[in-house]
N, C-alpha and C positions, 0 to 999 in steps of 0.2 A: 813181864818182859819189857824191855826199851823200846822205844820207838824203832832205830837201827834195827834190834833183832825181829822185830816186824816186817820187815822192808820200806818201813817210811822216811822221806825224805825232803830238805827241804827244797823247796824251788826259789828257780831266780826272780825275779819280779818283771820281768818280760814273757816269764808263761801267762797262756790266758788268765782273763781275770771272771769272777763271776760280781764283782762289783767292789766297789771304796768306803770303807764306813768313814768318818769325820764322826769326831766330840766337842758337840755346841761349847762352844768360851762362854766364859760366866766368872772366873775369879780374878776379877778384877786386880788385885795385890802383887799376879804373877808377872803384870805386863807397864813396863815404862810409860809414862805416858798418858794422853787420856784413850780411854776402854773404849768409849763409844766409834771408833771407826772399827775395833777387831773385828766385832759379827760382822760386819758389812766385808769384811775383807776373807772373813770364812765363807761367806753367800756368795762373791766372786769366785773361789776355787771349786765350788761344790756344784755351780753352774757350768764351770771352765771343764770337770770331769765328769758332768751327766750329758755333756755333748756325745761322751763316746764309751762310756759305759755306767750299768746305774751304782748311784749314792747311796749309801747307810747313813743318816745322821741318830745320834745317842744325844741322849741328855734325860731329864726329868722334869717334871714340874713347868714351872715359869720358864725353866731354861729352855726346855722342850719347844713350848709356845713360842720364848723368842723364835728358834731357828724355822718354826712353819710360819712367822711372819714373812722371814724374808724370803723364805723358799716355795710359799703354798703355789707358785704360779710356775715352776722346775716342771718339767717332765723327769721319770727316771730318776725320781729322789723321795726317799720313804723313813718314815721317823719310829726311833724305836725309844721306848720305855727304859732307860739304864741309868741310873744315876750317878755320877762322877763326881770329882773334886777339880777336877782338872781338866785340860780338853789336849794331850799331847799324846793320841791314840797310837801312834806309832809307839809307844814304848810302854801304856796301859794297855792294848789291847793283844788278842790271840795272838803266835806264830803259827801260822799252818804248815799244816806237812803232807806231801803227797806220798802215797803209796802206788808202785806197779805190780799188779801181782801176778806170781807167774806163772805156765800153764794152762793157759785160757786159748794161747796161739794169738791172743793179741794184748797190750798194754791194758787192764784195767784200771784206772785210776781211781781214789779214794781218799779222801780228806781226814785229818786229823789235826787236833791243835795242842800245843805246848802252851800250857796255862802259867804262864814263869812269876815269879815272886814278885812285888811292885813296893818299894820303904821309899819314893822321889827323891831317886837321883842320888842314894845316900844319907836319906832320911834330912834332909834340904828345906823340902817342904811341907812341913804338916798341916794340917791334917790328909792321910790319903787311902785313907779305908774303903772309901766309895772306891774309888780309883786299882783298889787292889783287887776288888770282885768285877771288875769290868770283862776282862780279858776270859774267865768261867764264864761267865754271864750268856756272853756273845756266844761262845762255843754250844751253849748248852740251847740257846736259841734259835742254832741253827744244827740242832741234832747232831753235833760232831763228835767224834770219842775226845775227849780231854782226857792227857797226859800233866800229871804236875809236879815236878821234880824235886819241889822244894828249895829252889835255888833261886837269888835276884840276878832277873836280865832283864837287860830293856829290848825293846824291836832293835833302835838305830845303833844298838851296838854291833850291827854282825851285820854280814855283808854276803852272799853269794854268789857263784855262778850257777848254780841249780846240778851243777857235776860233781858235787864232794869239796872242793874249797869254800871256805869258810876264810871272811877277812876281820881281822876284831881288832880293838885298841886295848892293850895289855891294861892300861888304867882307869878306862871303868870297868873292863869285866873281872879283872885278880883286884877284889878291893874289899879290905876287910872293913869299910863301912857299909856294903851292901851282901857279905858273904864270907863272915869272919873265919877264919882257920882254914877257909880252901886258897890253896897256892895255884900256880899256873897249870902245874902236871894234875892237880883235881879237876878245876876248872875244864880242861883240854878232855880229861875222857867224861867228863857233864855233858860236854858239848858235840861230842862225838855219839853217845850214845843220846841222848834225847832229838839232837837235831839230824843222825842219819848222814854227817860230814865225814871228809877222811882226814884231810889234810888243814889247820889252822894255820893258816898267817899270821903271827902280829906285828903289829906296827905299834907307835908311839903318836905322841905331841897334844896339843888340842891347839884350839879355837880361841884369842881373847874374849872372854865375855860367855864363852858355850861351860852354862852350869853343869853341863853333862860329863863333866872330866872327858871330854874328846869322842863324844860318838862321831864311830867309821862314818857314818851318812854324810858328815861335812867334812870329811877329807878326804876319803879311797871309795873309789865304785868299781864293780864290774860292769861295762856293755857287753858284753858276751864272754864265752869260755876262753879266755890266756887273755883278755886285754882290761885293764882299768884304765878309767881316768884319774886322777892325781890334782890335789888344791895346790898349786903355788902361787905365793907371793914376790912379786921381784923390788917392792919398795923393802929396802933396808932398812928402814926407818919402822916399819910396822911390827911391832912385837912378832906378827906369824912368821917372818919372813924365816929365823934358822929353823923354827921347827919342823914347817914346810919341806925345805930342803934336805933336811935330813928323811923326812918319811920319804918322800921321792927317791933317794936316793937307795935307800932301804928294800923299797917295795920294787926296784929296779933287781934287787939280788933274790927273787924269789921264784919259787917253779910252784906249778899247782898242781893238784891230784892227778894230771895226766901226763906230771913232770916236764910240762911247757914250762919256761922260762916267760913270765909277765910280759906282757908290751904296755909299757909305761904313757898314758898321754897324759901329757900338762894341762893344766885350765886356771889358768887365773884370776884368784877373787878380786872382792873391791878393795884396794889401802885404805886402811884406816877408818874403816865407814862404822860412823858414831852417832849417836840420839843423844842430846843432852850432855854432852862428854864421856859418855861412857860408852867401850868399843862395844858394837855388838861384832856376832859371827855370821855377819855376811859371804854366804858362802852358793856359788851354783853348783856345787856337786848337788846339793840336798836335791835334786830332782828327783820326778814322780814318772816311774814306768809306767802307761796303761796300755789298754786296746785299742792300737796306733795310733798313740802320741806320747812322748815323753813331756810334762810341765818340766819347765827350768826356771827356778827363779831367779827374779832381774829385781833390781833395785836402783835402776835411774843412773848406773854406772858406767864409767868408759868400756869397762871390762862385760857388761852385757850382750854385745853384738860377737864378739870372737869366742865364748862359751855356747853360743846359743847355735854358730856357724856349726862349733867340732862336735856339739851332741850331734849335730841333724848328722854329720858324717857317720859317727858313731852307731846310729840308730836308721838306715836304711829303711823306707819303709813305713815309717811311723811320722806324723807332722809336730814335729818342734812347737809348742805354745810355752811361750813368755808368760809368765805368771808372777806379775809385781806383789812382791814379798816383805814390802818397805813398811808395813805395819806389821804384818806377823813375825819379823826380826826383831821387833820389841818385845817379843815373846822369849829370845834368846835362842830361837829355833826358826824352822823353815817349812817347807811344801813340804818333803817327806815325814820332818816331824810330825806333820799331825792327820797323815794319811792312813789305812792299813788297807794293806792290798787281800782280798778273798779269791785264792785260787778258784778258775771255774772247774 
């Protein structure tokens, strides 16, 4: 049986958490630049999210070592045994799934994880073997039933309300270099039956610079059930700027599982924000749900203080932390990229 046919479901990233794993950096080759400031800017976020709920950090060996250098002095931050290739755990590691089951006379909850297929991004980066047993690894370490469908998905490709919508980018998830001969209509009941969704949105565009063929995580969020936030650009000048608008635009014509019609809010990234000439995907959508606080990434940009204002609207409740991202954007990624959230 499916996950769906089970009752499992996935949640939104504003349900509790029971903690964050992080994947110690260590390949050097992935990241612009020079490597020696990454850890030090991994050890910032891992401290920035054991203030309010505990850390998983993975790695192996030497890698392993690095990350209790910088961390042996954390409270709320515990090191596990996993070996990787990569450190972009949002999209190597588990999906979980909550199940309610019924006739108890109250909500039982129950964990389960979708163990998805991992070839980097389209088979981009090799080697990623380590990288592809992460996500089993973790489930099986933490006693959870793993489901595996035999299909490539990354974490940041999909997007939730935790009510049955599902928001994905048509061009990494329908991609015959990670998932040859499934079309959109395969793809759509994969994801209906493994992930427990009703209704899929898709959207378009990506990122200059985001090797991820456009994961949802840096353009479309939900803050709660019927409202997203939305990445625009208003410099015309910046490669994002029609893409942007057109997803805006798009995600503006949508209703979700409860047949609400979207409420669309704007947030605008940095123009043109580059390393060495080359765009990266400086984007504050990539924010981090936890147990109240949302991280939002900043980058030293004018556009930092008006993303950071409309999360804290967004997120009632929870205190807004800035989390400078101006190195791990050399990664080609963000705070969500290399987060995974463990339902409590």
């Amino acid at each position: 049986m499916t996950p769906a046919e089970l009752g499992y479901r996935l949640p939104a990233e504003w349900e509790p958490h029971a903690a964050t794993w992080l994947a110690w950096p260590h390949r050097r080759a992935t990241w612009l630049g020079d490597f020696a400031a990454i850890p030090a800017a991994y050890a910032r976020v891992a401290r920035q999210i054991a203030a309010f709920e505990p850390v998983r950090v993975v790695g192996s060996g030497v890698v392993l070592d690095d990350a209790r250098r910088h961390l042996a002095d954390v409270e709320h931050v515990s090191f596990t045994d996993i070996p990787t290739n990569d450190s972009w755990i949002r999209d190597t590691g588990p999906v979980f799934l909550r199940r309610h089951d019924a006739g108890t006379g109250h909500a039982e909850k129950k964990l389960a994880a979708v163990t998805w297929g991992w070839n980097a991004w389209g088979g981009k980066y090799p080697p990623w073997d380590a990288d592809a047993r992460v996500a089993a690894t973790i489930a099986a370490r933490l006693g959870l039933r793993g489901f595996a469908p035999g299909v490539v998905l990354e974490g940041g490709a999909i997007e939730t309300d935790g009510a049955g919508t599902l928001l994905a980018n048509e061009r990494c998830v329908v991609d015959p270099r990670r998932n040859p001969g499934l079309d959109r209509g395969a793809m759509e009941k994969i994801l209906r039956d493994w992930l427990g969704v009703e209704r899929i949105l898709w959207t378009g565009g990506d990122l200059a610079g985001d090797d991820t063929d456009g994961h949802i995580d840096q353009l479309a969020r939900f803050v709660s059930p019927g409202r997203v936030v939305a990445a625009r650009q208003p410099d015309r000048l910046d490669p994002n700027h029609a893409a942007l608008a057109a997803n805006l635009a798009l995600l503006g014509t949508f209703r979700d599982a409860a047949g609400r019609r979207l409420e669309v809010i704007p947030i605008d990234i940095p123009p043109r924000f580059s390393f060495q000439g080359t765009q990266l995907p400086a984007s504050h959508l990539n924010f981090y749900v936890g147990n109240g606080f949302v991280g939002v990434p900043v980058f030293g940009a004018a556009t930092d203080e008006a993303a950071l204002g409309t999360l804290e609207q967004c997120f009632p409740g929870r205190r807004v932390v800035p989390v400078d991202c101006r190195e791990i954007v050399r990664g080609r990624g963000g705070l969500h990229c290399i987060t995974r959230d463990e339902p409590a």
